[in-house]
C-alpha positions as CSV (number, residue, x, y, z in Angstrom):
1,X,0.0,0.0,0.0
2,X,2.0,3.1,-1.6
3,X,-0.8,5.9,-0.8
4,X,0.2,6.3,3.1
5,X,3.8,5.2,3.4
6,X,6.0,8.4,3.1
7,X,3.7,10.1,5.6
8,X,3.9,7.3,8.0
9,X,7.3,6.6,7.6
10,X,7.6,10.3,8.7
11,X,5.3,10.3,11.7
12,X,6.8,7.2,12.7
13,X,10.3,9.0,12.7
14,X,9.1,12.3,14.3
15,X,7.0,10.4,17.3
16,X,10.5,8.5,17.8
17,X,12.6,12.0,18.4
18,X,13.9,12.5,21.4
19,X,16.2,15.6,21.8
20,X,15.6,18.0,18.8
21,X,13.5,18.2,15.4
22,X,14.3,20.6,13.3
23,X,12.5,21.1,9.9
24,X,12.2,23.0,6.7
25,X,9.5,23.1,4.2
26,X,7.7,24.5,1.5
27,X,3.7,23.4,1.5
28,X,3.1,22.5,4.9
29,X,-0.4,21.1,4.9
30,X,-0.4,17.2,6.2
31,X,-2.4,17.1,9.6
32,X,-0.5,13.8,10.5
33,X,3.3,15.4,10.0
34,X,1.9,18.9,12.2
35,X,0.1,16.9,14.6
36,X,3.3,14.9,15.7
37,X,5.4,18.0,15.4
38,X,3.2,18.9,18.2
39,X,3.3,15.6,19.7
40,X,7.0,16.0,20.1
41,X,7.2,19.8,21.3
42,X,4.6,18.8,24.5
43,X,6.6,15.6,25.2
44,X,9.4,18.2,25.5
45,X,11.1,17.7,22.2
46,X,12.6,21.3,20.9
47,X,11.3,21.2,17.9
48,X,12.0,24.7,15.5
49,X,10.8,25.4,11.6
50,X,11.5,27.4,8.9
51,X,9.0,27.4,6.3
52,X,8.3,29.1,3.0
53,X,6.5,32.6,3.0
54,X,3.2,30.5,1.2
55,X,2.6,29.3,5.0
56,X,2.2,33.2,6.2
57,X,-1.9,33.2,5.4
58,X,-4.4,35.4,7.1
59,X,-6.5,31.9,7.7
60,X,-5.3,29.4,10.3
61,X,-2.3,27.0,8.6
62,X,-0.2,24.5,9.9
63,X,2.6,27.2,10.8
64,X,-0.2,29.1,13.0
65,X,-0.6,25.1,14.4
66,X,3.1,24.7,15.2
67,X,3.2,28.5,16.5
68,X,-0.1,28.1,18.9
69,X,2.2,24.7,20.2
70,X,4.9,26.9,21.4
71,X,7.2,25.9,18.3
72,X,9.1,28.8,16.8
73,X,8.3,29.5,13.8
74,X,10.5,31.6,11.3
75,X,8.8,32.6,7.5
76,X,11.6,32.4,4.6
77,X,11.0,35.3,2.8
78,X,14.6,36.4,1.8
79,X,14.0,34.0,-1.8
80,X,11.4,33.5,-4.0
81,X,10.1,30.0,-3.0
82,X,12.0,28.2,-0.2
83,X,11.5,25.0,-1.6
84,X,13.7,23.1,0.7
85,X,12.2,20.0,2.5
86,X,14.3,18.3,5.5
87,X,13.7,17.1,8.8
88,X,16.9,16.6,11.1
89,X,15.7,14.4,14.2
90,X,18.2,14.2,16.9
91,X,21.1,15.5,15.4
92,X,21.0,11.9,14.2
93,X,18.5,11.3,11.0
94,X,18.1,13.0,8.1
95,X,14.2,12.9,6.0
96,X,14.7,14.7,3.0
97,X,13.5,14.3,-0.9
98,X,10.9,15.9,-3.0
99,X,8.3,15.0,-0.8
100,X,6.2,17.7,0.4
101,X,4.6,17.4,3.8
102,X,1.5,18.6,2.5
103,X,-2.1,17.1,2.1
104,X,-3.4,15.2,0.0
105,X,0.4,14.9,-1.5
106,X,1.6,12.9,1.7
107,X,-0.9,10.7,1.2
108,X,-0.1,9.5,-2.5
109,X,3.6,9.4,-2.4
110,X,6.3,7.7,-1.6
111,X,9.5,9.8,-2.2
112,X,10.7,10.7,1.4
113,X,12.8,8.3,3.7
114,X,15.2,8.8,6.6
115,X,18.8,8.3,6.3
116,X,21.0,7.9,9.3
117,X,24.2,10.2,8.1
118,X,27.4,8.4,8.4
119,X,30.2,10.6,9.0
């Protein structure tokens, strides 16, 4: 079953974090992805985001989510589109790709997974 994987895989990953989480992203619409970024930040988890200027709406968006959770969030509006999409979970794991954590995309792809950097 393709549809749910990459989201899963990226819950899965962010429920697991234990120190620090700290992402960047361009659409940022997937309620499963926020809703365990918030998970982490009230299990104590300091979790921080940088997201693309298309997340600063008037209407409530998952960057007004993460910010009414106590997570910092800082608006990239110094380039066009900040098209960037990584998640670094305890210093230790590395989700990146062209996946965007966004709804319904997270839900019919399968082109994010973590890496474990060795250095």
């Amino acid at each position: 079953m393709r549809t749910a994987l990459s989201a899963a895989v990226i819950v899965r990953e962010i429920d697991a974090a234990n120190a620090t989480l700290l992402v960047q992203a361009y659409n940022f619409t997937s309620p499963p992805i926020i809703q365990a970024l918030g998970r982490a930040k009230d299990r104590g988890v300091d979790v921080r985001a940088i997201l693309d200027r298309s997340n600063e709406q008037p209407r409530y968006t998952g960057a007004t989510y993460l910010a009414n959770h106590g997570i910092p969030v800082l608006i990239d509006d110094r380039v066009a589109i900040a098209h960037n999409k990584v998640m670094i979970i305890d210093g230790q794991t590395v989700i990146t790709g062209s996946f965007n954590p966004a709804y319904p995309v997270c839900c019919q792809s399968t082109k994010a997974s973590p890496r474990t950097p060795s250095f």
